[in-house]
Legacy VTK file of the C-alpha trace (Angstrom):
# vtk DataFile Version 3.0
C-alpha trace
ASCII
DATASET POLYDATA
POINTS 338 float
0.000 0.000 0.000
1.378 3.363 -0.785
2.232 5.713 2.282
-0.177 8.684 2.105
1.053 11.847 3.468
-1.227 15.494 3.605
-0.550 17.911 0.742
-2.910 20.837 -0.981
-4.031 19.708 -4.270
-5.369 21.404 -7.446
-8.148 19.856 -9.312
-8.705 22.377 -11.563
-7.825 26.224 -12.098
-9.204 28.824 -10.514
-9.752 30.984 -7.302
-7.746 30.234 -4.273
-11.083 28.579 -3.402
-10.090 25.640 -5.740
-7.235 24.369 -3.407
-7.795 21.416 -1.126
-6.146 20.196 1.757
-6.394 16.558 1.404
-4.693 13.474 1.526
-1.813 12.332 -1.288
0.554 9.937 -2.115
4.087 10.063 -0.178
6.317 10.827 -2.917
9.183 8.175 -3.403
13.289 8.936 -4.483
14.340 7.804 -7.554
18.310 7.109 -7.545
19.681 11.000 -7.831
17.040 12.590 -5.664
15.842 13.254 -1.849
13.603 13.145 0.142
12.876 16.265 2.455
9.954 16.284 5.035
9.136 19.617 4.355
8.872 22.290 7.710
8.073 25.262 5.944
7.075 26.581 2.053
6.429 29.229 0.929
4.398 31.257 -2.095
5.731 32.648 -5.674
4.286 34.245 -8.234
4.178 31.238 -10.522
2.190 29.555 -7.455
-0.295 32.008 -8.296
-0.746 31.924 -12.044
-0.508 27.680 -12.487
-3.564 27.982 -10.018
-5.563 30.054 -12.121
-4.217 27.953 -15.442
-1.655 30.825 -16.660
-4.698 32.800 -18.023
-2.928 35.603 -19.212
-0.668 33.835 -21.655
-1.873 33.070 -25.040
-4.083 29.842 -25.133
-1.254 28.187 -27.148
1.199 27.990 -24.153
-1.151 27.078 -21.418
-0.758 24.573 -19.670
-3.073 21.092 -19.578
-1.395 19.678 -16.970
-2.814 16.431 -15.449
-4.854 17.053 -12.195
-4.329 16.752 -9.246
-1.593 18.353 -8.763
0.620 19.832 -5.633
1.625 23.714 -6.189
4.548 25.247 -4.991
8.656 25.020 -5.990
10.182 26.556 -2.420
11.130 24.378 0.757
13.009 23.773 4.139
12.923 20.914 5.522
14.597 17.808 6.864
16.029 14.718 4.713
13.969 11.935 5.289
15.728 9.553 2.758
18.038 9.649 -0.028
18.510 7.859 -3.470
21.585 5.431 -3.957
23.650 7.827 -6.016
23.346 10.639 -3.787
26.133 10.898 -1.221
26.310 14.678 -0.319
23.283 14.846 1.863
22.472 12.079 4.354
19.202 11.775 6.754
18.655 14.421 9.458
20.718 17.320 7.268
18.633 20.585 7.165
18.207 21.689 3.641
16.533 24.094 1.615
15.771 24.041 -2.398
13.931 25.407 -5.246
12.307 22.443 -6.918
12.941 21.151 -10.243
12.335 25.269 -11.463
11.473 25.472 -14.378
11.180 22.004 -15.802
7.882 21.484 -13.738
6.346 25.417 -13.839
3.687 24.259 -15.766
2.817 21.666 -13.563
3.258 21.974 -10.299
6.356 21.310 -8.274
5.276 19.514 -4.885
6.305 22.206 -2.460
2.515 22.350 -0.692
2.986 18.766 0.831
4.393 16.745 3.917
7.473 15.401 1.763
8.880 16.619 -1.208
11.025 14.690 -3.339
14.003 17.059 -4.509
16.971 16.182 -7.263
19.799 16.234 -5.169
21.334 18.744 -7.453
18.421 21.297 -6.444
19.321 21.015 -2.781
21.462 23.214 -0.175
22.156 22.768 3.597
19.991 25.451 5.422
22.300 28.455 6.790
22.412 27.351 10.628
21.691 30.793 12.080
18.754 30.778 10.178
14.831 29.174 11.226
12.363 27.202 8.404
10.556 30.042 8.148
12.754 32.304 6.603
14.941 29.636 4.784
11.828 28.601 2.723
11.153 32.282 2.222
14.477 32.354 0.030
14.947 29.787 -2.826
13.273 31.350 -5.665
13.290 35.221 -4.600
16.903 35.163 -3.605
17.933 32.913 -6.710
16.409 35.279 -9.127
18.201 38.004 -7.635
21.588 35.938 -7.367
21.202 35.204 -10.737
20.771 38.530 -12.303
22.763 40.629 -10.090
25.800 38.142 -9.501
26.159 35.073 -11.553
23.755 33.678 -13.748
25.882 30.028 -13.084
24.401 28.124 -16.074
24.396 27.922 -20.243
20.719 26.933 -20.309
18.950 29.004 -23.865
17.334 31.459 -22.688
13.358 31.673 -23.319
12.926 35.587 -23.427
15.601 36.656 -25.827
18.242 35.451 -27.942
21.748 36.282 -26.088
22.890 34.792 -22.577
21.745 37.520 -19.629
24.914 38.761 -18.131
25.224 40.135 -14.769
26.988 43.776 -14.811
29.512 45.312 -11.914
27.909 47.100 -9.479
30.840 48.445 -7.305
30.336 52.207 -7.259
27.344 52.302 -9.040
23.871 53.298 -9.231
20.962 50.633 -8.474
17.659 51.495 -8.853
15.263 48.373 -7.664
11.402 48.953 -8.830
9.292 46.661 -6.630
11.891 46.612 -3.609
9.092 45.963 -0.787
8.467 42.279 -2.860
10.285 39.313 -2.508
12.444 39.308 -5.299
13.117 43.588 -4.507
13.912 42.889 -1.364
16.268 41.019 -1.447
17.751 42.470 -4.833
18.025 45.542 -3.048
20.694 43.572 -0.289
22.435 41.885 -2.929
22.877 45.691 -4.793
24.199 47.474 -1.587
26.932 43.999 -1.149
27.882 44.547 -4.335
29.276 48.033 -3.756
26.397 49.596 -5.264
24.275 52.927 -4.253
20.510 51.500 -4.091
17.429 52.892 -4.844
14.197 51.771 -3.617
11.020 52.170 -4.925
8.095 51.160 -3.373
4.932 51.941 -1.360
5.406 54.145 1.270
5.127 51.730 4.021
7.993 49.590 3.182
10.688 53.290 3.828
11.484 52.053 6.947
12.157 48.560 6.136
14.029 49.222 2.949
16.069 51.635 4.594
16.958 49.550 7.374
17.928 46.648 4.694
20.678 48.994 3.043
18.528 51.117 0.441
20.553 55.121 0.531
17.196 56.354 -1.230
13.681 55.949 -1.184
11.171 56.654 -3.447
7.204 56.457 -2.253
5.664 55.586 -5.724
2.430 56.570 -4.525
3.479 60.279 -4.108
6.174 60.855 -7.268
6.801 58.758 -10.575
9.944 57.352 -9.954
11.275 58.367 -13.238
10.634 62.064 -12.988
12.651 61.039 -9.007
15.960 59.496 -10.456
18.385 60.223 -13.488
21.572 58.797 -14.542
21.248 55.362 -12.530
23.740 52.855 -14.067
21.136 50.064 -14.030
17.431 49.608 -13.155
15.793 46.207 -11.838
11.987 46.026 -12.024
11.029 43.656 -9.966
6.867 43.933 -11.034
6.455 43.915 -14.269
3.376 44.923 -16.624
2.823 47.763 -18.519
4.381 50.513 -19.259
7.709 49.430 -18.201
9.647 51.376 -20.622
9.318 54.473 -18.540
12.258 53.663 -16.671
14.305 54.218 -19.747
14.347 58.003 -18.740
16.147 56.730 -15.949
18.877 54.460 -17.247
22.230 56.576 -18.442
23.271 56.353 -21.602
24.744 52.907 -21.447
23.396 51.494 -19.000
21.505 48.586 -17.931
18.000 47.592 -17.415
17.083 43.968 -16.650
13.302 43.241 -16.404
12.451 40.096 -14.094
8.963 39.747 -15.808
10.044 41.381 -19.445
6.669 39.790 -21.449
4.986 43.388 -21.570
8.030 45.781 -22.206
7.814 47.936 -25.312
11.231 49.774 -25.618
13.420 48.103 -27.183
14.220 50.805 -29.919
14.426 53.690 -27.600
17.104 51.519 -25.540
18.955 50.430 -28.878
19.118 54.064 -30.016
20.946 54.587 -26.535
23.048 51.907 -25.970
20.941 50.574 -23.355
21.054 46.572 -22.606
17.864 45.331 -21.931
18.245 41.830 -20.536
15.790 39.074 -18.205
16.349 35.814 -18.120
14.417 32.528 -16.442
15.430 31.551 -12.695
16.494 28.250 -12.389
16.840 25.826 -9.893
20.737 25.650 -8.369
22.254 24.026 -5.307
24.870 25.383 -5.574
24.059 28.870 -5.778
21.527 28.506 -3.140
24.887 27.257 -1.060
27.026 30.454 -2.086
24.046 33.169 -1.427
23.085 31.157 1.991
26.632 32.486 3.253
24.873 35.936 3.650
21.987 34.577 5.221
24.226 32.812 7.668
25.829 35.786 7.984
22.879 38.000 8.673
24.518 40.133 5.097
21.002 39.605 3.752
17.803 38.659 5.531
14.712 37.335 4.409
11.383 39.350 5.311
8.718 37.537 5.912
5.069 38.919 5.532
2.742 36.388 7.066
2.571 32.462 7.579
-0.277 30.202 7.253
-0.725 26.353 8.459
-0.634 24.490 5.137
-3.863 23.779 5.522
-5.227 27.675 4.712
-3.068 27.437 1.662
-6.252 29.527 0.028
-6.192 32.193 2.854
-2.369 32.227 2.068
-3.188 32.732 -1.968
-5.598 35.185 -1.467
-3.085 37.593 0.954
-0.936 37.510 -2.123
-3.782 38.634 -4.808
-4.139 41.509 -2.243
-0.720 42.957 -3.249
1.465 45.104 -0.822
3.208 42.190 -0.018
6.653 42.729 2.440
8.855 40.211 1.373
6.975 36.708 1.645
4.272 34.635 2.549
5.135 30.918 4.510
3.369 27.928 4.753
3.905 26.350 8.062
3.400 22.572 7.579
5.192 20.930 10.623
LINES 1 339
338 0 1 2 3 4 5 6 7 8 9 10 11 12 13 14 15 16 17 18 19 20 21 22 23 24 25 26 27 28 29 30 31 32 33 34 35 36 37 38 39 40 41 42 43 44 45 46 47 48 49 50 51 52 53 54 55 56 57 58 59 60 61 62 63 64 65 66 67 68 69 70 71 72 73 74 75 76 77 78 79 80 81 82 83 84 85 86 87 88 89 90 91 92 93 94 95 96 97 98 99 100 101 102 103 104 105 106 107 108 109 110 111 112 113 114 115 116 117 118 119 120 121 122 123 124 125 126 127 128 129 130 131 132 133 134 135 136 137 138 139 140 141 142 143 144 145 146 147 148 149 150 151 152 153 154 155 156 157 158 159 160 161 162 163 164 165 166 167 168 169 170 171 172 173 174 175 176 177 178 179 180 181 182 183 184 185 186 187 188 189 190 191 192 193 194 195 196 197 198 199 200 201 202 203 204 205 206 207 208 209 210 211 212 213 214 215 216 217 218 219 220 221 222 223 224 225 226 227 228 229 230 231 232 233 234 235 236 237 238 239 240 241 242 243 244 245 246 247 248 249 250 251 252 253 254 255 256 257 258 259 260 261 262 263 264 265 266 267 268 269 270 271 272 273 274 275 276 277 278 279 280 281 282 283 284 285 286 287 288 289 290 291 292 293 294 295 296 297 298 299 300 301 302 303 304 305 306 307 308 309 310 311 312 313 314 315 316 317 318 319 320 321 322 323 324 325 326 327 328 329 330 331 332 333 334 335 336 337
């Protein structure tokens, strides 16, 4: 008989009404993975959009994945087994991971659950000085800021333009970070300021004191003052949000400079930055042990700290999903499950 464990299943797209707490099969390790009883998860952005089916991509690329499945790509936990070819973690180790991001986006990578199974490769010790909480709060958010602000640490084709994304130096230079109160900002906004770099923030008013205190030399309330009628000459811009319109932070960018888009789908100025010289770049997150292992140093450290907005038991997964559709969010949203 197949152990059963509790996880929060999808049976079809929709509202965070359509998620169910329920019982599911106890995932098992093939020969190159582990297996972590999860302690904490937490939410993402693609969390949000595989639950309501990807609706704003064309119908051509959404998904028709087969249901049920378990949402969710970010973990801590605690090994509860490993495969035979994996000799790096062993029972009892504290870990963290992104999971198998973004070969499963479109369907769902197992986070919301009891036990996750993980490829090995995915998988990094926990920083010590650290709690579940916060470590599960990092994988994806601090990854995707590691990744275009340090090292992008792989040769995988990139899906949202033809050239590799390439990191630029930051030491003595201008950051601006659009979306710093988010996940992804926030922590973009530490990794700018250890990088040497002057930082920006712009954001909602009631992440100033936050930001601040988490290394950002400026502030900009985005509520009060466009940002780009705020800043000029800023070596290199991160927007963090995404949507329309974000070709206004071209008036921004120096001649020259940089402007890397984390969600790029929508932006519309690719002449304007041509004509100046500006390098427009995104790229896709992926999963990385190793990285996770290099940028948990400054969590360990206390360099860079996780903010965490709100937790949930795994069980009001839906309550959890509909905070996030609220917006405002200060760093991120957890998933308590043991």
């Amino acid at each position: 008989m197949t152990d059963m464990m509790k996880a929060v299943r999808l049976h079809d797209f929709g509202s965070p009404d359509v998620l169910r707490f329920e019982n599911a099969p106890r995932p098992e390790a093939s020969e190159n993975d582990v297996i972590v009883q999860v302690h904490t998860a937490s939410l993402n952005p693609p969390d949000l959009y595989l639950r309501d089916g990807y609706r704003a991509l064309p119908p051509e690329w959404q998904p028709s994945p087969a249901f049920p499945l378990i949402l969710g790509t970010d973990v801590s936990g605690v090994v509860a087994s490993v495969g035979r070819n994996v000799s790096e973690f062993r029972v009892g180790d504290e870990v963290f991971a992104m999971v198998r991001f973004p070969e499963d986006v479109m369907k769902g990578s197992d986070a919301y659950a009891e036990y996750v199974r993980v490829p090995a490769s995915d998988l990094a010790l926990k920083p010590a000085s650290i709690d579940h909480v916060q470590a599960a709060g990092a994988p994806m958010s601090l990854l995707t800021a590691w990744q275009f602000l340090v090292d992008l640490g792989h040769g995988a084709p990139n899906p949202f333009q033809s050239f590799p994304h390439v990191p630029v130096a930051l030491d003595g230079k201008t950051v601006l970070v659009n979306g710093a109160g988010g996940g992804v900002g926030h922590l973009a906004v530490q990794i700018a300021k250890w990088k040497g770099a002057r930082v920006i923030a712009v954001a909602s008013g009631r992440h100033e004191t936050l930001l601040r205190s988490l290394g950002a030399d400026e502030f900009i309330d985005y509520t009060k003052a466009a940002a780009e009628t705020m800043a000029k000459d800023v070596d290199l811009v991160i927007d963090a949000v995404g949507g329309p319109n974000m070709e206004r932070f071209l008036d921004v960018v120096r001649d020259g400079g940089a402007f890397f888009l984390v969600n790029p789908l929508e932006f519309a100025g690719h002449d304007e930055a041509a004509r100046r010289k500006i390098v427009v770049s995104s790229t896709q997150v992926r999963s990385s042990g190793a990285q996770l292992a290099q940028a948990g140093r400054l969590l360990d450290s206390g360099e860079v700290r996780v903010v965490i907005d709100s937790t949930y038991p795994l069980a009001e997964a839906a309550a959890a999903h509909r905070r996030a559709s609220e917006g405002g969010i200060q760093g991120k949203i957890a998933l308590i499950v043991s």
